[in-house]
Residue frames as qw, qx, qy, qz and C-alpha x, y, z in Angstrom:
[[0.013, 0.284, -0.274, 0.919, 8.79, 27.80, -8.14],
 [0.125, -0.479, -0.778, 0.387, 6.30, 27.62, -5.03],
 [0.018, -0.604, -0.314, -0.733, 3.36, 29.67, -5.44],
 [0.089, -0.088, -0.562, 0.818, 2.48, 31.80, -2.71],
 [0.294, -0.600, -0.525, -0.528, -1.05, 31.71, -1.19],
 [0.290, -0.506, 0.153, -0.798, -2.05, 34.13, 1.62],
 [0.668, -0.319, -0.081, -0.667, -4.38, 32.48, 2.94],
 [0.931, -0.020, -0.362, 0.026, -2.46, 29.23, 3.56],
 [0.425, 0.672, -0.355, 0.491, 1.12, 31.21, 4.87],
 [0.133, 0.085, -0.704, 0.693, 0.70, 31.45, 8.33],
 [0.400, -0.615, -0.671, -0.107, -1.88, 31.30, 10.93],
 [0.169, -0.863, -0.092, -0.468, -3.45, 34.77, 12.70],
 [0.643, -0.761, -0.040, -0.074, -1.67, 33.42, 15.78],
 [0.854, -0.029, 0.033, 0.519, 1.32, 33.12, 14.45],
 [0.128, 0.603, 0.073, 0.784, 1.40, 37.37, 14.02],
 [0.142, -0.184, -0.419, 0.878, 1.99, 39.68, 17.36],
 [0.302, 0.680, 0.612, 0.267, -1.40, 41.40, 16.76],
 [0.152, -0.870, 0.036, 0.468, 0.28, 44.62, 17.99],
 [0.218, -0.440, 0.512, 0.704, 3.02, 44.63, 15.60],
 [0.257, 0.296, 0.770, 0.504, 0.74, 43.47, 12.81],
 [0.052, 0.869, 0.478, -0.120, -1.41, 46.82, 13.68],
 [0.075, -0.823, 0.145, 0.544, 1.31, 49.07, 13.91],
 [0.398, -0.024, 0.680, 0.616, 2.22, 47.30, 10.08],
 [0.263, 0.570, 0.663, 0.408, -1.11, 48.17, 8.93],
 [0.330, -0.792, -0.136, 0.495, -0.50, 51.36, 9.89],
 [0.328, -0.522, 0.477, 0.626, 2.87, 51.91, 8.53],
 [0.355, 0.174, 0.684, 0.613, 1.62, 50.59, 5.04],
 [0.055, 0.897, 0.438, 0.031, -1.59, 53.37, 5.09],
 [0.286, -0.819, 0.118, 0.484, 0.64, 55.95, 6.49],
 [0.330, -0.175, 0.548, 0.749, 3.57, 54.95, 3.07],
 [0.344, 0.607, 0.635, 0.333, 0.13, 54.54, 0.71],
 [0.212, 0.826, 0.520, -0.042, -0.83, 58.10, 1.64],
 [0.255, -0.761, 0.373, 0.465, 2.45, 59.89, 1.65],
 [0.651, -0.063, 0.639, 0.405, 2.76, 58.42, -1.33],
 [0.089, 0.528, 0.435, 0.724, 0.26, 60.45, -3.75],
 [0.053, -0.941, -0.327, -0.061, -0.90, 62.74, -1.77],
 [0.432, 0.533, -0.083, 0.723, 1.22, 66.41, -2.76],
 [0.370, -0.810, 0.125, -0.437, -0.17, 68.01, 0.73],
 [0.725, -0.681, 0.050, 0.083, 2.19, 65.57, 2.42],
 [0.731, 0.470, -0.090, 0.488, 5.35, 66.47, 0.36],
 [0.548, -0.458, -0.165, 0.680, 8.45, 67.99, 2.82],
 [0.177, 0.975, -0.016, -0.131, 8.28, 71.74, 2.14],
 [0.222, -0.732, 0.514, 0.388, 12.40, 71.94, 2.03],
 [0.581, 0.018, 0.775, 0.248, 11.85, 69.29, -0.93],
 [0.241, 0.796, 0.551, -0.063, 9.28, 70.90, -2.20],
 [0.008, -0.945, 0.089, 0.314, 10.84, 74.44, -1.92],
 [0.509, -0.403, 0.612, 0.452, 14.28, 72.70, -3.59],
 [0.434, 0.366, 0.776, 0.276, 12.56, 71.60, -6.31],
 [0.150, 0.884, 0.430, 0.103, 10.82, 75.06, -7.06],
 [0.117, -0.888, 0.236, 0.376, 13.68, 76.77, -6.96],
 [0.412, -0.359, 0.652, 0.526, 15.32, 74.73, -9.32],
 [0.463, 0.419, 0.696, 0.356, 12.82, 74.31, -11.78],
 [0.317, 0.917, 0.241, -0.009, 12.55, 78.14, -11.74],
 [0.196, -0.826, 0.314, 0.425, 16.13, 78.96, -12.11],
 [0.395, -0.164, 0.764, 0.482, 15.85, 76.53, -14.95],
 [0.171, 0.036, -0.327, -0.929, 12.95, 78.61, -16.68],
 [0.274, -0.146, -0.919, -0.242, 10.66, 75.69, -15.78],
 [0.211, 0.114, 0.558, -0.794, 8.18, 77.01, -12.94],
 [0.518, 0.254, -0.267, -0.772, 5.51, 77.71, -15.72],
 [0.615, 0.099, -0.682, -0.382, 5.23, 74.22, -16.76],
 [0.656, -0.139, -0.711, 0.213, 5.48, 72.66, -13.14],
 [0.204, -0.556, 0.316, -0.741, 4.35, 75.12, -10.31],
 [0.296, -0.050, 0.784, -0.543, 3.40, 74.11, -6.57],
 [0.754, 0.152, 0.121, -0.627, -0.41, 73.16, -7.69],
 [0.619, 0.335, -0.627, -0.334, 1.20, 70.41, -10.18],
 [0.302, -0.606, 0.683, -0.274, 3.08, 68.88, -7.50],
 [0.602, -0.209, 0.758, -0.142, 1.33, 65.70, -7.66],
 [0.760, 0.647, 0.010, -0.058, 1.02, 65.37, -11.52],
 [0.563, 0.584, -0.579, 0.082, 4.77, 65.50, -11.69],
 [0.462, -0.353, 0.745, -0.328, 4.92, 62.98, -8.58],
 [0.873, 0.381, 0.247, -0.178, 2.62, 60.89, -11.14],
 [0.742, 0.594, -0.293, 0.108, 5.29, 61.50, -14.00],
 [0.136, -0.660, 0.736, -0.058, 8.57, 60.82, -11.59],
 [0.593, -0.195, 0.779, -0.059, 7.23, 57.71, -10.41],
 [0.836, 0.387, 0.360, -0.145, 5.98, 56.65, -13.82],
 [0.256, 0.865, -0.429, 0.056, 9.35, 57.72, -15.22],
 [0.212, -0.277, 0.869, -0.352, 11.58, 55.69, -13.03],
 [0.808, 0.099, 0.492, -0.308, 8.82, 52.53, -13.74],
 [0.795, 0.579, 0.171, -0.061, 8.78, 52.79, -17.10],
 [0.710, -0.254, 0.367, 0.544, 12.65, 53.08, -16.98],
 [0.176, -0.391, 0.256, 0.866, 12.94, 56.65, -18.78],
 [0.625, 0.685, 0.342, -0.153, 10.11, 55.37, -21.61],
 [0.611, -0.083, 0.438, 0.654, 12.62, 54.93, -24.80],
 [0.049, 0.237, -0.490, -0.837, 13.27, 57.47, -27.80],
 [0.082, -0.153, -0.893, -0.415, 10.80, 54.83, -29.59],
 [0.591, -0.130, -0.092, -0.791, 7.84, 55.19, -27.11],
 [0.150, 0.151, 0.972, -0.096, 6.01, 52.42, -25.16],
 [0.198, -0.382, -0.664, -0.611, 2.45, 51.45, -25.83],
 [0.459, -0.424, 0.285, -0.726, -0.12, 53.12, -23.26],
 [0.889, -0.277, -0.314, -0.186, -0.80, 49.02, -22.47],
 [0.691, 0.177, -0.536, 0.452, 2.65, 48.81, -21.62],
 [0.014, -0.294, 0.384, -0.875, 2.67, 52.03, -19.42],
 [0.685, -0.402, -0.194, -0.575, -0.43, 50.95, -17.94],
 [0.931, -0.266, -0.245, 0.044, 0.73, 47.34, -16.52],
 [0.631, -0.002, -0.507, 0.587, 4.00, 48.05, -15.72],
 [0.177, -0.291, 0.344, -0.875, 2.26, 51.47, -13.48],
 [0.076, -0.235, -0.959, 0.137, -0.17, 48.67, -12.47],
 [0.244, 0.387, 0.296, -0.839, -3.01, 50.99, -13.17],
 [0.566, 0.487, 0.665, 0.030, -5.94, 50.81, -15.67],
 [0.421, 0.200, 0.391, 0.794, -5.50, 51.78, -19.13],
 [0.093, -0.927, -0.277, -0.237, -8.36, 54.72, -18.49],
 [0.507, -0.827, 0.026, 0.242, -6.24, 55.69, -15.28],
 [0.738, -0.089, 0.372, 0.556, -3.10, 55.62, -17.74],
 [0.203, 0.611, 0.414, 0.643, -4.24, 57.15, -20.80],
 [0.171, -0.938, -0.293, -0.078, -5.64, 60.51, -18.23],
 [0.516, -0.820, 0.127, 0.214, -2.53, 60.87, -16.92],
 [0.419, 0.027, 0.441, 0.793, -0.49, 60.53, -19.86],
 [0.074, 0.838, 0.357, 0.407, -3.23, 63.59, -21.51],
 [0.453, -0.873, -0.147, 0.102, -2.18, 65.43, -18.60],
 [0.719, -0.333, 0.408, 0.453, 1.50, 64.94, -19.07],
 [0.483, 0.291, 0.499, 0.658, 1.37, 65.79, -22.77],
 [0.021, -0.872, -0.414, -0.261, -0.42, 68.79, -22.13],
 [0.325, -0.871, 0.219, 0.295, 2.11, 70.11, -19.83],
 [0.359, 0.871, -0.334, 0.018, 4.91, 69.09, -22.38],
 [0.540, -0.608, 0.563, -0.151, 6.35, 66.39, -20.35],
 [0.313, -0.190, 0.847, 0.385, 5.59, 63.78, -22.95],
 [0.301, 0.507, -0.298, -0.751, 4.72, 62.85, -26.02],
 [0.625, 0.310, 0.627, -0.348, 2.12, 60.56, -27.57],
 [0.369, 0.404, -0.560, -0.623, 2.44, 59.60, -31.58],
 [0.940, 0.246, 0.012, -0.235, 0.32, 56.47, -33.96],
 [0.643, -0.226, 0.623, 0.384, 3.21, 53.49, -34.29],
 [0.040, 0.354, -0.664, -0.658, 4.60, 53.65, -38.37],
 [0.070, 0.018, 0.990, 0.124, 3.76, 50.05, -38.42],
 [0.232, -0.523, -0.811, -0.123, 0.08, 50.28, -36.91],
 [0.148, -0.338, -0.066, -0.927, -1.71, 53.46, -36.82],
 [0.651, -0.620, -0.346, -0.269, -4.06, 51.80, -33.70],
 [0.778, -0.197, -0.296, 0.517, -1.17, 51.46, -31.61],
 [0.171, -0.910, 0.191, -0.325, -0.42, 55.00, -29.66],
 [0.742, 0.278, -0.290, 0.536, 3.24, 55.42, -28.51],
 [0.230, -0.958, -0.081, -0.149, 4.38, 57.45, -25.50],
 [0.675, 0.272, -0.236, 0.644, 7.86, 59.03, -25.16],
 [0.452, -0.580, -0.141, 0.663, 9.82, 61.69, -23.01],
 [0.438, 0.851, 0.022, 0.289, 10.25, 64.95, -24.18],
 [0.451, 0.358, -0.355, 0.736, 13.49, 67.00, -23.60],
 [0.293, -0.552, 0.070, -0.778, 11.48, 69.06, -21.53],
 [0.843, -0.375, -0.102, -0.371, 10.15, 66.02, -19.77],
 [0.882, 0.090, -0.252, 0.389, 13.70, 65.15, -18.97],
 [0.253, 0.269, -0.524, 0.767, 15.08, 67.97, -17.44],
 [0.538, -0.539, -0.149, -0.631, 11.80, 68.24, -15.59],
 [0.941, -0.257, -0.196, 0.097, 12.30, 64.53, -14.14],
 [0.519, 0.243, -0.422, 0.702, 16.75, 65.58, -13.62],
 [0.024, -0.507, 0.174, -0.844, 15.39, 68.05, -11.58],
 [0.852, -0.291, -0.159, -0.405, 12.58, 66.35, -9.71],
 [0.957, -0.024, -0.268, 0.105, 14.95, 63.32, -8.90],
 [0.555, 0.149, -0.616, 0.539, 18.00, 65.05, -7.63],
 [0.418, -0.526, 0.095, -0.734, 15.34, 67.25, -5.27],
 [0.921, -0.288, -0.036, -0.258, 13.89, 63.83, -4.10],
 [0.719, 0.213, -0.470, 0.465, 17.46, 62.08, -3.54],
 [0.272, 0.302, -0.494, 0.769, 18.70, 64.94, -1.80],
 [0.586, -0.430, -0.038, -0.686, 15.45, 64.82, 0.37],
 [0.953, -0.062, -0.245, -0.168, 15.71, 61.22, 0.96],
 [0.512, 0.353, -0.437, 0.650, 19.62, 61.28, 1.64],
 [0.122, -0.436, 0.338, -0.825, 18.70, 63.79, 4.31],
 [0.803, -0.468, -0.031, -0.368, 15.94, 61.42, 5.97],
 [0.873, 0.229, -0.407, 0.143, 18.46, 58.47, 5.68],
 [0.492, 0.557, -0.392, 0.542, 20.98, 60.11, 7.13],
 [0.415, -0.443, 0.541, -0.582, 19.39, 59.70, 10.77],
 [0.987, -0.156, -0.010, 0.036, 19.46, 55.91, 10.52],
 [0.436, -0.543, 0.642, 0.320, 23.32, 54.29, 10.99],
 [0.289, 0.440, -0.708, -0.470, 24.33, 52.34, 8.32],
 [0.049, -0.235, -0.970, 0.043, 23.34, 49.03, 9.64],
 [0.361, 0.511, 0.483, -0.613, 19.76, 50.68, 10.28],
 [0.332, 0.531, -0.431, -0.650, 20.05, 51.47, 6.76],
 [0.035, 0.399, -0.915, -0.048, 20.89, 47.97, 6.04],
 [0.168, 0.254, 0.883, -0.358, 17.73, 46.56, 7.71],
 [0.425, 0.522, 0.176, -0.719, 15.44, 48.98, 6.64],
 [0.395, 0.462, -0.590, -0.531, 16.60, 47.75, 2.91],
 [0.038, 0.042, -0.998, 0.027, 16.27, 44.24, 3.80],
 [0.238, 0.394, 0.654, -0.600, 13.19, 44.41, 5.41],
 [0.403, 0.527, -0.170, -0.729, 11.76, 46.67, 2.54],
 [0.380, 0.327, -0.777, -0.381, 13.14, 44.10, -0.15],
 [0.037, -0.029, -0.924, 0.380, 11.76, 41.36, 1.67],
 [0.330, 0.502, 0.525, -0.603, 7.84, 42.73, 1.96],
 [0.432, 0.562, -0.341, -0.617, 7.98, 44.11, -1.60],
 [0.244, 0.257, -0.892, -0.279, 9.01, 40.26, -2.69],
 [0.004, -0.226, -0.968, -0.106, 6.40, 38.76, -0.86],
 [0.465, 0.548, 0.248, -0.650, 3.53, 41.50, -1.68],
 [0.166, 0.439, -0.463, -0.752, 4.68, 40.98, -5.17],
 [0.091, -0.016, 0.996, -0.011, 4.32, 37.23, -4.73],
 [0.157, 0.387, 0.813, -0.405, 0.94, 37.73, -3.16],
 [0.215, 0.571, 0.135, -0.781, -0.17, 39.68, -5.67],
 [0.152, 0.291, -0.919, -0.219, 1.23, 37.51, -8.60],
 [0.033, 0.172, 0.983, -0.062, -0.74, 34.45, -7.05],
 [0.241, 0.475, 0.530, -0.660, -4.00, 36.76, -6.72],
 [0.448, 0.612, -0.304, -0.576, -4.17, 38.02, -10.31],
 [0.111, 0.117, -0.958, -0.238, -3.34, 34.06, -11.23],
 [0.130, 0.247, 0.751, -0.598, -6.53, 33.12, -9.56],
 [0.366, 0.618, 0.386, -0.578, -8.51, 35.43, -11.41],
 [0.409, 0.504, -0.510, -0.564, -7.70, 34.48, -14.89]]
């Protein structure tokens, strides 16, 4: 497999520098819509808060949380549902590509609302485990079909082929950020 180095990939003139502004743009513009809760669609927002109070759940997840349970969707959906068993907080750390401090707060946070749940392995009482609760499951059902039906609704003003591209394109950057990220973190070990 060819490693990928930045620095070698292309030359500055080989980038429009307009379109390579309005990229760094577009990737600030996803970063900050990404965690920040002040930039969440109200009709998503409002969907979501009606459902989690008509499922008794308001209490555990009001408007203030917003971006704590924006922390647990996406770290839900990373960590691929986090089994019955529990991963280890290293695991949940690397695969949320965050440091195990920045983990470990935000799983405290999470268990504290009830969302999940944090036990010593059988085997090896140093090892700390972190699972889903029920609670932290219908929290996420709820969360996820809010965001769908949010998403669905942006979607739905591309065509299909727009659609098409947009995935390509997407898949495509993500494979060679991953790359470039990959080769960077090789570097430094």
């Amino acid at each position: 497999m060819k490693h990928f180095h930045p620095e070698n990939s292309y030359s500055p003139e080989e980038v429009d520098s307009g379109q390579l502004e309005a990229l760094l743009t577009l990737v600030s513009e996803f970063g900050r819509v990404k965690f920040s809760s002040q930039d969440i669609a109200p009709p998503w927002s409002r969907r979501m808060q009606a459902q989690l109070q008509a499922a008794g759940l308001s209490d555990v997840a009001g408007p203030e949380q917003m971006g704590l349970l924006w922390q647990f969707y996406r770290s839900h959906r990373m960590l691929g549902g986090v089994s019955n068993e529990g991963q280890r907080m290293s695991e949940v750390s690397g695969r949320l590509g965050i440091p195990l401090s920045s983990a470990s707060r935000t799983v405290d946070l999470l268990v504290q609302r009830g969302l999940l749940s944090r036990r010593s392995d059988d085997h090896d009482r140093r090892i700390i485990l972190v699972s889903v609760t029920p609670l932290g499951q219908a929290v996420y059902a709820i969360f996820d079909d809010a965001f769908r039906h949010h998403l669905a609704g942006l979607l739905s003003q591309l065509t299909p082929d727009e659609r098409g591209q947009l995935l390509h394109i997407g898949t495509r950057v993500f494979e060679i950020w991953s790359r470039a990220v990959k080769g960077e973190a090789a570097e430094l070990t």
